[in-house]
C-alpha positions, 0 to 999 in steps of 0.5 A: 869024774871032773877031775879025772877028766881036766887031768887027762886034757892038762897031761894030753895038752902038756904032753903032745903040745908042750912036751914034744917040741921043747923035746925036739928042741932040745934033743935035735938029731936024727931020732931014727935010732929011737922007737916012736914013744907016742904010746908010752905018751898016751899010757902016761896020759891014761894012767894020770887019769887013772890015778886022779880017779882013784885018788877022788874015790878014795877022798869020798870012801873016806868022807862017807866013812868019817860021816856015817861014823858020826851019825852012830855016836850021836845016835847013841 
């Protein structure tokens, strides 16, 4: 849960804080011909979190797995 949480504040920070000025550096103009894309920010933010989490609860399924295992050969 630890991950997934860093995740989400290091994508948010990266994202809203450091993303969208070097953006607004780089591509000056009037912008009024593009939609606001905050949602689309907040849905990669979610989604980065989202991906940590399933990635770490497949690392402990795994690790759960590969001990269990080794507890019945050395049982036998």
């Amino acid at each position: 849960m630890k991950a997934v949480v860093i995740t989400i504040m290091v994508c948010y920070i990266f994202i809203f804080w450091i993303g969208l000025p070097i953006r607004s550096v780089l591509f000056s103009g009037d912008g009024g011909q593009q939609p606001p894309l905050q949602p689309i920010y907040t849905g990669v933010v979610l989604l980065s979190g989202l991906i940590v989490g399933g990635t770490v609860y497949i690392i402990k399924t795994i690790k759960n797995t590969k001990s269990n295992h080794r507890k019945k050969e050395n049982s036998k």
